[in-house]
PQR file of N, CA, C, O and H, with PARSE charges and radii, in Angstrom:
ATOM      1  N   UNK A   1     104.666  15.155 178.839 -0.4000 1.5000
ATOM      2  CA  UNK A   1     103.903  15.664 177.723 -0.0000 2.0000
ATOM      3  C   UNK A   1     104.199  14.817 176.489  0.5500 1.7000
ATOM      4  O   UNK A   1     105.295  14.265 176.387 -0.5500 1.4000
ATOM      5  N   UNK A   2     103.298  14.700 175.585 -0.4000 1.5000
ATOM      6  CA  UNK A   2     103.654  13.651 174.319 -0.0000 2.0000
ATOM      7  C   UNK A   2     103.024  14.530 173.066  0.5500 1.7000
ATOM      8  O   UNK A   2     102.151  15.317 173.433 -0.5500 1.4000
ATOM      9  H   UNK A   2     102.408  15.148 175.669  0.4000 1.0000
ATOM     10  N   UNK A   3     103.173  14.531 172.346 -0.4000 1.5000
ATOM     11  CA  UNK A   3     102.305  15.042 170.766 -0.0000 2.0000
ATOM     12  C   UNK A   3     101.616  13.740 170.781  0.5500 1.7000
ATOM     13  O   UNK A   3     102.088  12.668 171.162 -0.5500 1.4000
ATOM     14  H   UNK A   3     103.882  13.892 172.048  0.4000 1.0000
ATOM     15  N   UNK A   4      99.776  14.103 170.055 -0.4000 1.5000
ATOM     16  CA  UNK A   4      99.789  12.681 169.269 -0.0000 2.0000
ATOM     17  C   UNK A   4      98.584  13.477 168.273  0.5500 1.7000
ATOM     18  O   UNK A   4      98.063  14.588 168.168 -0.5500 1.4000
ATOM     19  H   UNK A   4      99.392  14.974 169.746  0.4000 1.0000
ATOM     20  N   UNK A   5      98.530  12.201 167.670 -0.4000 1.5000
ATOM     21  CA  UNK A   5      97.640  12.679 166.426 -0.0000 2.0000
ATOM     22  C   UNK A   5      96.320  11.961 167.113  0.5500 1.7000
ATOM     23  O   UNK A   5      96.316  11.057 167.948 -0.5500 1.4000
ATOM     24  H   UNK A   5      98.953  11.299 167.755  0.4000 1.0000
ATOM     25  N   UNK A   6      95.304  12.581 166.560 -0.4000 1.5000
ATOM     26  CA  UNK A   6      93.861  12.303 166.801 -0.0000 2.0000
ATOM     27  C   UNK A   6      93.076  12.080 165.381  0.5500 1.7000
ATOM     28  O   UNK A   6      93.367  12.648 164.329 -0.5500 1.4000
ATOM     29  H   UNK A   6      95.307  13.315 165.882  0.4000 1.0000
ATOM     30  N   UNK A   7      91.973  11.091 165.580 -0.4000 1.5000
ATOM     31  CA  UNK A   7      90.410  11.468 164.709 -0.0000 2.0000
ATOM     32  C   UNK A   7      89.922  11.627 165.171  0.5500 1.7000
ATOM     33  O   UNK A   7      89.823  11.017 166.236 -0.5500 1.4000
ATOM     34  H   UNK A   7      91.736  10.630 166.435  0.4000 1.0000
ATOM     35  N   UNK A   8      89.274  12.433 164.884 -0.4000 1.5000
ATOM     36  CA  UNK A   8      87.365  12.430 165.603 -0.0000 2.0000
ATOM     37  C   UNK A   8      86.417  12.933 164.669  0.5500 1.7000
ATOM     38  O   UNK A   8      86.574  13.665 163.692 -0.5500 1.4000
ATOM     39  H   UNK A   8      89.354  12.928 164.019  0.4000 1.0000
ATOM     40  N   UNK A   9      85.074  12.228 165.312 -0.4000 1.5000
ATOM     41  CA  UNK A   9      83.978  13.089 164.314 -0.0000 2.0000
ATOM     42  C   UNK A   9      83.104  14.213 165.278  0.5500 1.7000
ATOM     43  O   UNK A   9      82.899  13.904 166.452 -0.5500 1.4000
ATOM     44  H   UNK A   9      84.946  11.633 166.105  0.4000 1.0000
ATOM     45  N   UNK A  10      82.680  15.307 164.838 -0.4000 1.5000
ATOM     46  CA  UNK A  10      81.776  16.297 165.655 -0.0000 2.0000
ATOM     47  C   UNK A  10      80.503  16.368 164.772  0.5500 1.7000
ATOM     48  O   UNK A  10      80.415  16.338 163.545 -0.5500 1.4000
ATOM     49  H   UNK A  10      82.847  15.558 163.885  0.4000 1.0000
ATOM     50  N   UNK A  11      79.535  16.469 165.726 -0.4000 1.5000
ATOM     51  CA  UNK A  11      78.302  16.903 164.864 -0.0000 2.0000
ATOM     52  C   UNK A  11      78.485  18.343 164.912  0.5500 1.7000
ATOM     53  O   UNK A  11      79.034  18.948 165.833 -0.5500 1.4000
ATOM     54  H   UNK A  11      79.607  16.493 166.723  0.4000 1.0000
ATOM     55  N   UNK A  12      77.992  18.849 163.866 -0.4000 1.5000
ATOM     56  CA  UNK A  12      78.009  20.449 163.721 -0.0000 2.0000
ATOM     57  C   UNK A  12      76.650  20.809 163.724  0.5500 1.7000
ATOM     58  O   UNK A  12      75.755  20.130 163.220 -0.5500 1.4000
ATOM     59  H   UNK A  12      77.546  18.358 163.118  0.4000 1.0000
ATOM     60  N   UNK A  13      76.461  22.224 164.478 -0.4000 1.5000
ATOM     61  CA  UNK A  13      74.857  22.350 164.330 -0.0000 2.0000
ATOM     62  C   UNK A  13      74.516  23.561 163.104  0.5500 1.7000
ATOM     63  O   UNK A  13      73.634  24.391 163.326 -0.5500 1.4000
ATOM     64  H   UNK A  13      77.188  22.775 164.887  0.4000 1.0000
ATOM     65  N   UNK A  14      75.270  23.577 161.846 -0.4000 1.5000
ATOM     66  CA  UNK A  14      75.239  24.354 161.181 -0.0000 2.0000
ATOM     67  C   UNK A  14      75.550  25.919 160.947  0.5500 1.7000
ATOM     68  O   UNK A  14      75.797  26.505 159.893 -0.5500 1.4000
ATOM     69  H   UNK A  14      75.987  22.903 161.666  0.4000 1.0000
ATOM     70  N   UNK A  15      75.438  26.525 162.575 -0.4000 1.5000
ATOM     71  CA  UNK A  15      76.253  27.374 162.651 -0.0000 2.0000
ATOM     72  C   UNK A  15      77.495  28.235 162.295  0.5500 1.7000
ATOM     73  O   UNK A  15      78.344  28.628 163.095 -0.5500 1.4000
ATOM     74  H   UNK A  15      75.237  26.049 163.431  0.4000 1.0000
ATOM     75  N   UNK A  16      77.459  28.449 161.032 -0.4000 1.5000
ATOM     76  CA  UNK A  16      79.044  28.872 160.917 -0.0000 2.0000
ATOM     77  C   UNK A  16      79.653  29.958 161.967  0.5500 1.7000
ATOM     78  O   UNK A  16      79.887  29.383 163.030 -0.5500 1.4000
ATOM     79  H   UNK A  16      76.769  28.131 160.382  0.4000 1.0000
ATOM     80  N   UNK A  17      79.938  31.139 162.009 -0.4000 1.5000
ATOM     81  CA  UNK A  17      80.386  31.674 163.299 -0.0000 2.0000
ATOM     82  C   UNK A  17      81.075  30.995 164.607  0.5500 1.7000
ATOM     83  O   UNK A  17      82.039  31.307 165.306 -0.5500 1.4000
ATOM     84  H   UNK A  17      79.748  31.607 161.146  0.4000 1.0000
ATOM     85  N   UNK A  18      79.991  29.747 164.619 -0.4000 1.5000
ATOM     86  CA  UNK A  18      80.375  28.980 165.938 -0.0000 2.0000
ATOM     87  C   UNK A  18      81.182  28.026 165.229  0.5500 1.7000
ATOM     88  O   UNK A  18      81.565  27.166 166.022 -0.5500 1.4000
ATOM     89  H   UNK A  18      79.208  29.493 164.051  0.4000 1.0000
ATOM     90  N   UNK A  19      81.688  27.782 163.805 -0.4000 1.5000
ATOM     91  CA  UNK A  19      82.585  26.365 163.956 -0.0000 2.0000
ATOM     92  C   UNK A  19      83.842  26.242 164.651  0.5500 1.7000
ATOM     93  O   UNK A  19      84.110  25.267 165.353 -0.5500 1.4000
ATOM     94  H   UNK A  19      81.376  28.481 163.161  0.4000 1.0000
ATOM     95  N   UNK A  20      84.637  27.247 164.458 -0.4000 1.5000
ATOM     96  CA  UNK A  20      85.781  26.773 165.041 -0.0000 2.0000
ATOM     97  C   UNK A  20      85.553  27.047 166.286  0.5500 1.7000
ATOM     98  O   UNK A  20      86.263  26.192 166.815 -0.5500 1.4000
ATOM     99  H   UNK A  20      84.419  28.039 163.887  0.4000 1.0000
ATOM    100  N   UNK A  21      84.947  27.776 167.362 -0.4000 1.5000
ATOM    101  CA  UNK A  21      84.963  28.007 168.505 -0.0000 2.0000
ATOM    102  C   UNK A  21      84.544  26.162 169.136  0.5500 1.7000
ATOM    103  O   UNK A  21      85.102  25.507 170.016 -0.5500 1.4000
ATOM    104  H   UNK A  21      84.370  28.470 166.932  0.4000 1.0000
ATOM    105  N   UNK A  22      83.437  25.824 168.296 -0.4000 1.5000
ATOM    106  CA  UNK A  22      83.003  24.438 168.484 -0.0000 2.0000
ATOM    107  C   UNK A  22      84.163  23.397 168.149  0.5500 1.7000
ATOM    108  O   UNK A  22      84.436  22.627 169.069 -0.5500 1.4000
ATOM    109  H   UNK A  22      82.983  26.356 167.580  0.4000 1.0000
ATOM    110  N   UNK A  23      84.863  23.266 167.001 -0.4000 1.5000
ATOM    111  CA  UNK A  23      86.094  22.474 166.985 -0.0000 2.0000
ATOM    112  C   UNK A  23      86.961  22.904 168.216  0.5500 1.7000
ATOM    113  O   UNK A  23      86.985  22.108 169.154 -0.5500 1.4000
ATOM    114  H   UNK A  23      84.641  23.891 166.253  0.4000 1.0000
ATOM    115  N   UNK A  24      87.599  23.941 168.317 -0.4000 1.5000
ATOM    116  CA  UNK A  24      88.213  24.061 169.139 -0.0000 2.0000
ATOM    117  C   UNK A  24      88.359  23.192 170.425  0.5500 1.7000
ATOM    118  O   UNK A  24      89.202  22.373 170.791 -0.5500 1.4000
ATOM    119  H   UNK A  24      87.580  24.588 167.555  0.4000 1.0000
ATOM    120  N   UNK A  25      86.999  23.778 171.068 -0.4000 1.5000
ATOM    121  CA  UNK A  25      86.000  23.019 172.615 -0.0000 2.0000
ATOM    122  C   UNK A  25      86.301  21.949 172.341  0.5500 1.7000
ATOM    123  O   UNK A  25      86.962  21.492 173.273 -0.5500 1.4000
ATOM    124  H   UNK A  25      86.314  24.443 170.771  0.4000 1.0000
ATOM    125  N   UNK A  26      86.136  20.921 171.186 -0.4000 1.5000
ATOM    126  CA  UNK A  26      86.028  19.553 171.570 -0.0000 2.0000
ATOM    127  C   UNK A  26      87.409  18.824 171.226  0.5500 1.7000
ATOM    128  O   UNK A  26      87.473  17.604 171.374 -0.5500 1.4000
ATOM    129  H   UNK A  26      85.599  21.293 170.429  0.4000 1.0000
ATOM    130  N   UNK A  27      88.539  19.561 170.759 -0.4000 1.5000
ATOM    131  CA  UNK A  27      89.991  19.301 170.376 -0.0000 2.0000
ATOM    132  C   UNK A  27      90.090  19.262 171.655  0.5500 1.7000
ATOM    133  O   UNK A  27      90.288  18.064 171.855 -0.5500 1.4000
ATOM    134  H   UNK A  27      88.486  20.552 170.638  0.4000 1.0000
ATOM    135  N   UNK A  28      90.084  19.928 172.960 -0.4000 1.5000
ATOM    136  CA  UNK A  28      90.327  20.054 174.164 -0.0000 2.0000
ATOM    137  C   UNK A  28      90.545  19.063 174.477  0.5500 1.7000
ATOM    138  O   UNK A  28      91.673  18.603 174.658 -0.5500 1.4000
ATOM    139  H   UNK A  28      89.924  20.902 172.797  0.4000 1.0000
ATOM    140  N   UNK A  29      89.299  18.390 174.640 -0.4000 1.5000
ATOM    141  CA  UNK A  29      88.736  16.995 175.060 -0.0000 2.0000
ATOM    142  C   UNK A  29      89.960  16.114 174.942  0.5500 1.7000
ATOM    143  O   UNK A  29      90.053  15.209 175.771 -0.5500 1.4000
ATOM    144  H   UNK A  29      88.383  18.763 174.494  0.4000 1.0000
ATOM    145  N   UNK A  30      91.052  16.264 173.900 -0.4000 1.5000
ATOM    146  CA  UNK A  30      91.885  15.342 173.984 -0.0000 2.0000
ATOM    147  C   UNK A  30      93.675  15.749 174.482  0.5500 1.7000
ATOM    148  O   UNK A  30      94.604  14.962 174.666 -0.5500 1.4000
ATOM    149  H   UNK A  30      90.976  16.999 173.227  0.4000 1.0000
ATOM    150  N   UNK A  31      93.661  16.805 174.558 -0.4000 1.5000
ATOM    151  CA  UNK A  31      94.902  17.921 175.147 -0.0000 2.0000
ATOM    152  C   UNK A  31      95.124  19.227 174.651  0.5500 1.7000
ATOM    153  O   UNK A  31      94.087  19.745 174.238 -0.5500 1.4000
ATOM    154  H   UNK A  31      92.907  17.444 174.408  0.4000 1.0000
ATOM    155  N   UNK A  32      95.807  19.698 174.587 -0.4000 1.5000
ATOM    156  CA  UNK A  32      95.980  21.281 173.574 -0.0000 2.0000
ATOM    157  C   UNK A  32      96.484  20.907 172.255  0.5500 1.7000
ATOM    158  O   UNK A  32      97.472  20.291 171.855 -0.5500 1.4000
ATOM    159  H   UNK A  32      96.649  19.277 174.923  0.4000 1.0000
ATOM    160  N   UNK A  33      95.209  21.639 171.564 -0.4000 1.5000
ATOM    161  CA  UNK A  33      95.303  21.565 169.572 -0.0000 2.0000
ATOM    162  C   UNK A  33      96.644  22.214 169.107  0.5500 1.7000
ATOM    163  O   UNK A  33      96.773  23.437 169.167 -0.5500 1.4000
ATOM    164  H   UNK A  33      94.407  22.140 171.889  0.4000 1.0000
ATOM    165  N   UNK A  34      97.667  21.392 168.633 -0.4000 1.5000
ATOM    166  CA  UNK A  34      98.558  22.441 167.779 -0.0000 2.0000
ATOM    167  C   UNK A  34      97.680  22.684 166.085  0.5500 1.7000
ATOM    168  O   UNK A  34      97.242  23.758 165.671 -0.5500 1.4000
ATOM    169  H   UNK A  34      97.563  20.398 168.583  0.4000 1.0000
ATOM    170  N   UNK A  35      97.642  21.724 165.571 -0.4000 1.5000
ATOM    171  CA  UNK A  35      97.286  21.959 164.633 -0.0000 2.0000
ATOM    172  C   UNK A  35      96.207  21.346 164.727  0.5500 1.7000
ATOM    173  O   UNK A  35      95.950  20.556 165.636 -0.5500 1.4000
ATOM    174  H   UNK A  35      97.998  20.852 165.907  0.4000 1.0000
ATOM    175  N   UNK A  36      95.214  21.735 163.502 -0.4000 1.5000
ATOM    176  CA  UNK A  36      93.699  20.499 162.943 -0.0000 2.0000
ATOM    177  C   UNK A  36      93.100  21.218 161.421  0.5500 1.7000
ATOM    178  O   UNK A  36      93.103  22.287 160.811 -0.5500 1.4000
ATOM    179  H   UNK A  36      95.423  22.376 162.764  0.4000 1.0000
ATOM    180  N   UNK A  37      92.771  20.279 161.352 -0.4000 1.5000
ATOM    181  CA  UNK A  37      91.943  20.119 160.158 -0.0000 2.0000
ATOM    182  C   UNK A  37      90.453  19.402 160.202  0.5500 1.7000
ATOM    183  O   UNK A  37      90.146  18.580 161.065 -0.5500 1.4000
ATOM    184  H   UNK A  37      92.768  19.411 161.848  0.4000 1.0000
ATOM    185  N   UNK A  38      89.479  19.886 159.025 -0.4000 1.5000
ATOM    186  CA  UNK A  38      88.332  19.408 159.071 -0.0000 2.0000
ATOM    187  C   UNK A  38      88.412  18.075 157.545  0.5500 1.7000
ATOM    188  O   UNK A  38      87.931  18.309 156.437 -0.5500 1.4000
ATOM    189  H   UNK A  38      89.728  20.554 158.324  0.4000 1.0000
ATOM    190  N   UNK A  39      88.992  17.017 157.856 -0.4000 1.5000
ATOM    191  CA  UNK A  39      89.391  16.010 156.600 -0.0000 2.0000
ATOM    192  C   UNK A  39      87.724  15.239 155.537  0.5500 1.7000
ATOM    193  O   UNK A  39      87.715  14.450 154.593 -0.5500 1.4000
ATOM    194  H   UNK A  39      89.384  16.826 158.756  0.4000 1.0000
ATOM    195  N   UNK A  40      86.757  15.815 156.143 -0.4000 1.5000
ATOM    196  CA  UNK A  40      85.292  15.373 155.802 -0.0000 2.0000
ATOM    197  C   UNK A  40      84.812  15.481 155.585  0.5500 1.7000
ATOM    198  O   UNK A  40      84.779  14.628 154.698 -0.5500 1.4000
ATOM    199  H   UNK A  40      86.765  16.457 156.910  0.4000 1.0000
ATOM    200  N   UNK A  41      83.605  16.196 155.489 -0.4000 1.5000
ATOM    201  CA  UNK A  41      81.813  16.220 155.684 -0.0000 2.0000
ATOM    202  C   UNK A  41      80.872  15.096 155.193  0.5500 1.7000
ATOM    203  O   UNK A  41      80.906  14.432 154.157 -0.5500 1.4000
ATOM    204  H   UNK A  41      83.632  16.889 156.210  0.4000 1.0000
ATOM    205  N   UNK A  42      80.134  15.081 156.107 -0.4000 1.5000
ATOM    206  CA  UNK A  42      79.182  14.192 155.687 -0.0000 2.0000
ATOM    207  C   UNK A  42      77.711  15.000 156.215  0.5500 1.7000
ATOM    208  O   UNK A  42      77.653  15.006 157.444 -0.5500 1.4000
ATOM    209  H   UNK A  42      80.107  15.620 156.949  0.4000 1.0000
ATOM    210  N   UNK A  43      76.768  15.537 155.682 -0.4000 1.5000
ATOM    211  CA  UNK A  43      75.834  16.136 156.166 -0.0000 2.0000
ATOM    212  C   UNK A  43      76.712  17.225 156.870  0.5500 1.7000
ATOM    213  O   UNK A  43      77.710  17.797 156.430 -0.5500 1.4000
ATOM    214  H   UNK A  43      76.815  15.532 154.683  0.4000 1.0000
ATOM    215  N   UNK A  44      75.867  17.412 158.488 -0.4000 1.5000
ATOM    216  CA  UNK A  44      76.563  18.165 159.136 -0.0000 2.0000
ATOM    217  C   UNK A  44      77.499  17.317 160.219  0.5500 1.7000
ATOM    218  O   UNK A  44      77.802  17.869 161.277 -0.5500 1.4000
ATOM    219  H   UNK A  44      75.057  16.947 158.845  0.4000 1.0000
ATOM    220  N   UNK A  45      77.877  16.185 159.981 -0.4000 1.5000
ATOM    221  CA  UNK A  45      78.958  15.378 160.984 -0.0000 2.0000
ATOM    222  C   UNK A  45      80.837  15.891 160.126  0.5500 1.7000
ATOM    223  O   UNK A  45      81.266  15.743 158.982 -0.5500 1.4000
ATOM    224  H   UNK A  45      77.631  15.737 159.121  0.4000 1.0000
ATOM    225  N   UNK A  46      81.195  16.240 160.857 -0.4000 1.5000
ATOM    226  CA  UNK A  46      82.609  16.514 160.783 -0.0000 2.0000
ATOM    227  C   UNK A  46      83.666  15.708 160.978  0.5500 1.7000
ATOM    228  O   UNK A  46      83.703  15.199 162.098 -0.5500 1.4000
ATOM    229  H   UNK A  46      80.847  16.361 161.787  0.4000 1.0000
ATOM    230  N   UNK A  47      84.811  15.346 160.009 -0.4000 1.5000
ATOM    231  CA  UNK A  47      85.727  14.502 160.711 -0.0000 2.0000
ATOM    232  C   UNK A  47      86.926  15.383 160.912  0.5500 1.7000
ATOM    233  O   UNK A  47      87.287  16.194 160.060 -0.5500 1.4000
ATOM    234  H   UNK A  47      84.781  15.760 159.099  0.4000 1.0000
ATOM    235  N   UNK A  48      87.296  15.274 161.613 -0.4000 1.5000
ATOM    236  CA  UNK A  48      88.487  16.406 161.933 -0.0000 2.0000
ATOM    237  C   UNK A  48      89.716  15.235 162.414  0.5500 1.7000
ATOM    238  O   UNK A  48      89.477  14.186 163.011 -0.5500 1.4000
ATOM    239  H   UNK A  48      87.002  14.615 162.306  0.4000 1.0000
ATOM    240  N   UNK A  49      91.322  15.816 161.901 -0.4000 1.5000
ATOM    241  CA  UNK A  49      92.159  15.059 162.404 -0.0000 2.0000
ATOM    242  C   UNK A  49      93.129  16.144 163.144  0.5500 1.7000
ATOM    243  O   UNK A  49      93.205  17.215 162.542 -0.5500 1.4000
ATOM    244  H   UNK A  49      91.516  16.669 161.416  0.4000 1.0000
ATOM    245  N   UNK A  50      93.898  16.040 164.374 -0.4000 1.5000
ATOM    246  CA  UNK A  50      94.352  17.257 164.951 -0.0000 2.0000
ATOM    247  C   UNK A  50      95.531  16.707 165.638  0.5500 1.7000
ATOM    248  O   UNK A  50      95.404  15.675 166.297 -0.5500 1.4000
ATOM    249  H   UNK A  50      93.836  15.170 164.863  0.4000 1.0000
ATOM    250  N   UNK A  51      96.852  17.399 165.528 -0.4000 1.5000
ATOM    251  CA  UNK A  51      98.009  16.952 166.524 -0.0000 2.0000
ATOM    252  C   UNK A  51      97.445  17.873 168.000  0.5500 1.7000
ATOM    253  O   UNK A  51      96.695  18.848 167.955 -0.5500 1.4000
ATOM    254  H   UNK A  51      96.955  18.237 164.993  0.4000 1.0000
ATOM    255  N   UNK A  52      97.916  17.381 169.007 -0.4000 1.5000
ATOM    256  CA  UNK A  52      97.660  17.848 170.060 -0.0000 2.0000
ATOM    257  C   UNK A  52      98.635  17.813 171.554  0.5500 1.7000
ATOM    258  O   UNK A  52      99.727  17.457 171.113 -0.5500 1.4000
ATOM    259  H   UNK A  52      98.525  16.589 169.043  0.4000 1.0000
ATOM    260  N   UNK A  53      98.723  17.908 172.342 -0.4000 1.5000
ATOM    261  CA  UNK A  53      99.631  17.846 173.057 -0.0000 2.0000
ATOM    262  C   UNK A  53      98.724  17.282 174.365  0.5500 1.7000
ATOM    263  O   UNK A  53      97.640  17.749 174.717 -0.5500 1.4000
ATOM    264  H   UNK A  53      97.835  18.197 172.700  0.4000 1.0000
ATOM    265  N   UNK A  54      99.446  16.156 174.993 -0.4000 1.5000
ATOM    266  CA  UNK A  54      99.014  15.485 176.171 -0.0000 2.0000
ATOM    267  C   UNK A  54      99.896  15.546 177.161  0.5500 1.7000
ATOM    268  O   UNK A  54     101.090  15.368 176.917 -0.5500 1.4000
ATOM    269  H   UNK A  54     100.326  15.777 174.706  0.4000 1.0000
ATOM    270  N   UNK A  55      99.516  15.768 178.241 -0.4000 1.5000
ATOM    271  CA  UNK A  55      99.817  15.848 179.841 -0.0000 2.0000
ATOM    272  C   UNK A  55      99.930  14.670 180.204  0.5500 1.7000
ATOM    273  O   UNK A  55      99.392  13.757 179.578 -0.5500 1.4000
ATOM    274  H   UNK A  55      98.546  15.912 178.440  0.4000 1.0000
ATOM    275  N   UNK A  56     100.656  14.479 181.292 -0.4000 1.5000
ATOM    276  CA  UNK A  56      99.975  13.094 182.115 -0.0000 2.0000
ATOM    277  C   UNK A  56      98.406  12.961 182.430  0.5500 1.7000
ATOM    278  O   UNK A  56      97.881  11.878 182.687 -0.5500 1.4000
ATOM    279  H   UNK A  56     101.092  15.221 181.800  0.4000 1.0000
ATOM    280  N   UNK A  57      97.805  14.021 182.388 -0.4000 1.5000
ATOM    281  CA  UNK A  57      96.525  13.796 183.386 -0.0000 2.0000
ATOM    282  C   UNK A  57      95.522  13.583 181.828  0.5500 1.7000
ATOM    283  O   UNK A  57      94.608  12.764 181.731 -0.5500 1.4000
ATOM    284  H   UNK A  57      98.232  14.901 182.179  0.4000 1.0000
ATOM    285  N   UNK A  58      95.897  14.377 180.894 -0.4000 1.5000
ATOM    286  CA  UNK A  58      95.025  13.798 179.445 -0.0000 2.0000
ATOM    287  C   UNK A  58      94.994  12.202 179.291  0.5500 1.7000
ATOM    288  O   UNK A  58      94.024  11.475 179.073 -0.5500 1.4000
ATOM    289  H   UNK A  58      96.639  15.043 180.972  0.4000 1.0000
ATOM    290  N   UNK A  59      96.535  11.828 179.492 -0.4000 1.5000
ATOM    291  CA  UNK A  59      96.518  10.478 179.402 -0.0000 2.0000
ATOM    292  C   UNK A  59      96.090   9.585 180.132  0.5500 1.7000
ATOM    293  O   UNK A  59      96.063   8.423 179.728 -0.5500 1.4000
ATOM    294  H   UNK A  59      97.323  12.418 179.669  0.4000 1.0000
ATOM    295  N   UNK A  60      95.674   9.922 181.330 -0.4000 1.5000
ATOM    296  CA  UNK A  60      95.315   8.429 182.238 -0.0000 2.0000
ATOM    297  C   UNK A  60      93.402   8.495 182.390  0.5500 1.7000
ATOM    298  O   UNK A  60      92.624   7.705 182.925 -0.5500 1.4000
ATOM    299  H   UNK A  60      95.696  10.866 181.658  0.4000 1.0000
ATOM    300  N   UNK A  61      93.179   9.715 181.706 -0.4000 1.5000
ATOM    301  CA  UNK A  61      91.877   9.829 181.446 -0.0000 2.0000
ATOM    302  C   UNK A  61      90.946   9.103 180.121  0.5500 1.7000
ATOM    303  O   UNK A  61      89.737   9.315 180.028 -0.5500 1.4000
ATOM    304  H   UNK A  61      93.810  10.357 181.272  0.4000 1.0000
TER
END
């Protein structure tokens, strides 16, 4: 297992209700979210930066 830090950008579909369920989903994508933040906006594109926790199998993916 490793911590690492991430960027990413998400498009948002304006939805509030659904944002964090939607950040959440796509923090996945890179291992389990300890922490995040939304560091951005631009329109509705999001930049989010998030520590996360990686597996072996996050990593060789």
């Amino acid at each position: 297992m490793t911590l690492a830090l991430i960027t990413t950008t998400l498009p948002w579909d304006g939805h509030l209700p659904q944002l964090i369920p939607q950040i959440q989903a796509h923090l996945q994508t890179y291992g389990t979210p300890l922490r995040w933040a939304i560091t951005a906006v631009h329109g509705r594109q999001l930049s989010l930066e998030a520590v996360v926790i990686q597996d072996d199998a996050t990593l060789d993916s």
